[in-house]
TIMI-2910 file (N, C-alpha, C, CB; in pm, 1 decimal, decimal comma, always signed):
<rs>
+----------+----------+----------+----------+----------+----------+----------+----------+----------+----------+----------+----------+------+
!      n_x !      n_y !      n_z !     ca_x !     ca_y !     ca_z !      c_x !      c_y !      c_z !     cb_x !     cb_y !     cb_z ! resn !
+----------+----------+----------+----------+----------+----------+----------+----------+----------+----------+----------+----------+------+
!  +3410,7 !  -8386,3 ! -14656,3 !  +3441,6 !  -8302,6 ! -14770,4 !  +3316,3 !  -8233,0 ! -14824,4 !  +3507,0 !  -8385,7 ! -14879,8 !  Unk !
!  +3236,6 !  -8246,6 ! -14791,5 !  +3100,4 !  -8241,4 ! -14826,0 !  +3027,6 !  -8075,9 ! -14748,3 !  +3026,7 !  -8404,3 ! -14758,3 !  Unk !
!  +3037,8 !  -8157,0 ! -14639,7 !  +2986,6 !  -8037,7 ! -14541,6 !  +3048,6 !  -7898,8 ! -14545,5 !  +3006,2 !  -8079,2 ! -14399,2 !  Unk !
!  +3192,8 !  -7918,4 ! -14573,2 !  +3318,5 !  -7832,9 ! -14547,4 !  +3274,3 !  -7665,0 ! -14635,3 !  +3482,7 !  -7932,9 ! -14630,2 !  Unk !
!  +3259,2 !  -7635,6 ! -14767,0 !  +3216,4 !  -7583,9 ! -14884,2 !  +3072,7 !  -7448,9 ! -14785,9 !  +3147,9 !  -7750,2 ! -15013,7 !  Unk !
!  +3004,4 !  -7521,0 ! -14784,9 !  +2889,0 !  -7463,4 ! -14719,5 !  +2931,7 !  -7345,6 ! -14559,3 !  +2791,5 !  -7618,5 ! -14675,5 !  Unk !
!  +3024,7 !  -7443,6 ! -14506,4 !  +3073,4 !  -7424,4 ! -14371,9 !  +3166,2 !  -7253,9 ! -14459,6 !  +3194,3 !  -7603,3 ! -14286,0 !  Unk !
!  +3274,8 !  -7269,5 ! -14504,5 !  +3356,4 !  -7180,8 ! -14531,6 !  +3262,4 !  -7068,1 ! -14640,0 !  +3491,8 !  -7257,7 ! -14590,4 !  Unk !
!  +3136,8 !  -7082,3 ! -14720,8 !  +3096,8 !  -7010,9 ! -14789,8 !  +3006,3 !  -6926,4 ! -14671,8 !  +3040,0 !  -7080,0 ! -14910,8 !  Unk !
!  +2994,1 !  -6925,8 ! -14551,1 !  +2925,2 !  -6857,5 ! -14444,6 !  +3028,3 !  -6793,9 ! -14375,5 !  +2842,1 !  -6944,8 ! -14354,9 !  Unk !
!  +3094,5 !  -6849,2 ! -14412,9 !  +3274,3 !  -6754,0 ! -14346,0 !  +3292,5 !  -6657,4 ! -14413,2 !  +3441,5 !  -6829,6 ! -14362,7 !  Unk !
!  +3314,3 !  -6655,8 ! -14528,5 !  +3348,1 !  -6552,9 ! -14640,5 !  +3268,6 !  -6476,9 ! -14669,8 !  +3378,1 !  -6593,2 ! -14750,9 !  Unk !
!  +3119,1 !  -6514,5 ! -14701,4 !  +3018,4 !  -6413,7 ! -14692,6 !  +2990,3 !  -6317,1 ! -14588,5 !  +2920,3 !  -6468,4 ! -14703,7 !  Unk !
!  +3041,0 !  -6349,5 ! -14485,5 !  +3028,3 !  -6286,5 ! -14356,5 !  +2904,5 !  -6297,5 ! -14316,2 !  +3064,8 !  -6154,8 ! -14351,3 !  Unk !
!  +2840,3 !  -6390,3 ! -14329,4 !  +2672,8 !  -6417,0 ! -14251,8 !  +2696,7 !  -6402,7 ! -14138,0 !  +2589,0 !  -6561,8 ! -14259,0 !  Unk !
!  +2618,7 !  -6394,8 ! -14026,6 !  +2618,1 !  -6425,3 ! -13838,6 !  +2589,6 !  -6589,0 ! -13862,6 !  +2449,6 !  -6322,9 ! -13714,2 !  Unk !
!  +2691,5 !  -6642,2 ! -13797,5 !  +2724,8 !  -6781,7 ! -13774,0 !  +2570,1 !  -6797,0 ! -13704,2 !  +2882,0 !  -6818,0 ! -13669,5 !  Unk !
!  +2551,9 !  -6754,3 ! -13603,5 !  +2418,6 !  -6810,3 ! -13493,1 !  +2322,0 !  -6815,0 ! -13565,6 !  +2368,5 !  -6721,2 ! -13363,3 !  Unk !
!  +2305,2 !  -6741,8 ! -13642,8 !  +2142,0 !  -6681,8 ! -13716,1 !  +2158,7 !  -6790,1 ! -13818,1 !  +2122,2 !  -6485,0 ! -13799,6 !  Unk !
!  +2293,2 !  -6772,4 ! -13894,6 !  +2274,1 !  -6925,2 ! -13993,8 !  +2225,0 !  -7073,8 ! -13916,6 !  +2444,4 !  -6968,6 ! -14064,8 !  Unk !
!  +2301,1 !  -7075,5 ! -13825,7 !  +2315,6 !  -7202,9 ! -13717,5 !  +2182,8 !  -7272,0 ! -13742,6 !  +2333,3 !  -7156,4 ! -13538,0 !  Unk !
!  +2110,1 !  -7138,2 ! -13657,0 !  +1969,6 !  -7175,3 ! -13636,7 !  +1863,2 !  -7165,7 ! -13750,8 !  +1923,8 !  -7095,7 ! -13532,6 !  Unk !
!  +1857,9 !  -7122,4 ! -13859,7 !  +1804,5 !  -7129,6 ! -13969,6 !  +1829,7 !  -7300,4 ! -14030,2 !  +1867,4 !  -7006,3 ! -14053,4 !  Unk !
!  +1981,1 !  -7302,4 ! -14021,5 !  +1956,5 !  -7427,6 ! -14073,7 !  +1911,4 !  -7521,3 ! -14024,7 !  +2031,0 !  -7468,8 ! -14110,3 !  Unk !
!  +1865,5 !  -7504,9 ! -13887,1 !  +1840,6 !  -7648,9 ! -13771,4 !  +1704,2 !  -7602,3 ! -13781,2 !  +1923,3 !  -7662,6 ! -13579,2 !  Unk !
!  +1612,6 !  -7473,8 ! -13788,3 !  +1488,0 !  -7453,5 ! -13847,4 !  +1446,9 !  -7594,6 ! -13958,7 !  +1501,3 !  -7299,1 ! -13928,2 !  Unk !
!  +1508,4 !  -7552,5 ! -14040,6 !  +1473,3 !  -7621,2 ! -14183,5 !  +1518,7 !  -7777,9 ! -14188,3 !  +1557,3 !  -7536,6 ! -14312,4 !  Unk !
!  +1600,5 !  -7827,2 ! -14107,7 !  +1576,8 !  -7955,1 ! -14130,9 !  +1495,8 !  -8005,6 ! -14008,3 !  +1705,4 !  -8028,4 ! -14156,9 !  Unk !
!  +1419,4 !  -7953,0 ! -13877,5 !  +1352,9 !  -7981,7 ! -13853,6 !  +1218,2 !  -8022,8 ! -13913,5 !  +1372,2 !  -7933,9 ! -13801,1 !  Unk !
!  +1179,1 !  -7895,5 ! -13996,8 !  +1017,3 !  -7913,6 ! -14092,7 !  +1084,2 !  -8059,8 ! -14193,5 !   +960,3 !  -7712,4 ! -14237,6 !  Unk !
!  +1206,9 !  -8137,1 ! -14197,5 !  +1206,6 !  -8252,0 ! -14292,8 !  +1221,6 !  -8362,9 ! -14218,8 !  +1309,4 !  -8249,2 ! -14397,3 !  Unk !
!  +1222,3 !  -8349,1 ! -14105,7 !  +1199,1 !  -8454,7 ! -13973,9 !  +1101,3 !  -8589,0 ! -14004,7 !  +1116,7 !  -8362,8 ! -13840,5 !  Unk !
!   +951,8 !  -8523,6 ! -14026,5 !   +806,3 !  -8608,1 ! -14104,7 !   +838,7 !  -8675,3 ! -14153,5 !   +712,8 !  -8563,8 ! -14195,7 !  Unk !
!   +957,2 !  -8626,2 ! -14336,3 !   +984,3 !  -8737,9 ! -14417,8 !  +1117,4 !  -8817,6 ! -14398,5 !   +978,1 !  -8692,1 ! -14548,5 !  Unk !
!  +1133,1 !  -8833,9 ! -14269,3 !  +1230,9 !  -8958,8 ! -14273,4 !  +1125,1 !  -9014,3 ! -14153,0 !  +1432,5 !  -8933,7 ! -14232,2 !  Unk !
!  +1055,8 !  -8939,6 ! -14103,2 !   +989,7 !  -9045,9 ! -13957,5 !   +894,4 !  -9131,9 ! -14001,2 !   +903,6 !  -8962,1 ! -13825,1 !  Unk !
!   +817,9 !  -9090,5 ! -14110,8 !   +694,4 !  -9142,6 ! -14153,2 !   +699,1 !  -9274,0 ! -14253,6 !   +623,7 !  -9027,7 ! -14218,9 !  Unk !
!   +849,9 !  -9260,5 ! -14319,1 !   +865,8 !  -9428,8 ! -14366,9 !   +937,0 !  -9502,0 ! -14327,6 !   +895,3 !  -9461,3 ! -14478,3 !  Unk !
!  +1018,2 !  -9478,9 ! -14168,4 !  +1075,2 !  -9542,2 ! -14095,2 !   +941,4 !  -9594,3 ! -14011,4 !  +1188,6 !  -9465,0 ! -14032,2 !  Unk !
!   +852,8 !  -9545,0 ! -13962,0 !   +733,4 !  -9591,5 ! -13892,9 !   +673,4 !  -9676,6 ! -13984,1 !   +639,1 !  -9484,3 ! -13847,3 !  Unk !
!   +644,1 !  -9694,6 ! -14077,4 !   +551,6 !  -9768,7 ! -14197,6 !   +700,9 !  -9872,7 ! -14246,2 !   +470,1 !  -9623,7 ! -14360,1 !  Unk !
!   +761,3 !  -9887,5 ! -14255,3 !   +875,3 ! -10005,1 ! -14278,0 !   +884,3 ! -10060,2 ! -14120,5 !  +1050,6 !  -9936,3 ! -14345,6 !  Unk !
!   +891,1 ! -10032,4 ! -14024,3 !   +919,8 ! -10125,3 ! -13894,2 !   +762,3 ! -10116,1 ! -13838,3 !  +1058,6 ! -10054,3 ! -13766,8 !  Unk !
!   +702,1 ! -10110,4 ! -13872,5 !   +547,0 ! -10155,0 ! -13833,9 !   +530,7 ! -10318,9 ! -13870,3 !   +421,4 ! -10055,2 ! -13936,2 !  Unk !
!   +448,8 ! -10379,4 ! -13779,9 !   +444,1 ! -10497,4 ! -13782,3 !   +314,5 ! -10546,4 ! -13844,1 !   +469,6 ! -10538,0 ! -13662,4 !  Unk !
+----------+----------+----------+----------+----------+----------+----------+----------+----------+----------+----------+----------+------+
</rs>
């Protein structure tokens, strides 16, 4: 229910699906660091 909102507000706006696609897989790549970096520092021994 969550995801859904976002999904249909790129429908209606008429954005290019691909160009969004990849913008958004841009941007949560650069937030990759802050989930890797205290998963590495919590399972460190």
């Amino acid at each position: 229910m969550i995801t859904m909102p976002p999904a249909f507000a790129v429908i209606l706006v008429e954005f290019n699906p691909t160009g969004t696609l990849v913008l958004s897989q841009v941007v949560l790549s650069f937030r990759i660091p802050f989930a890797l970096v205290p998963l590495l520092v919590f399972t460190a021994c």
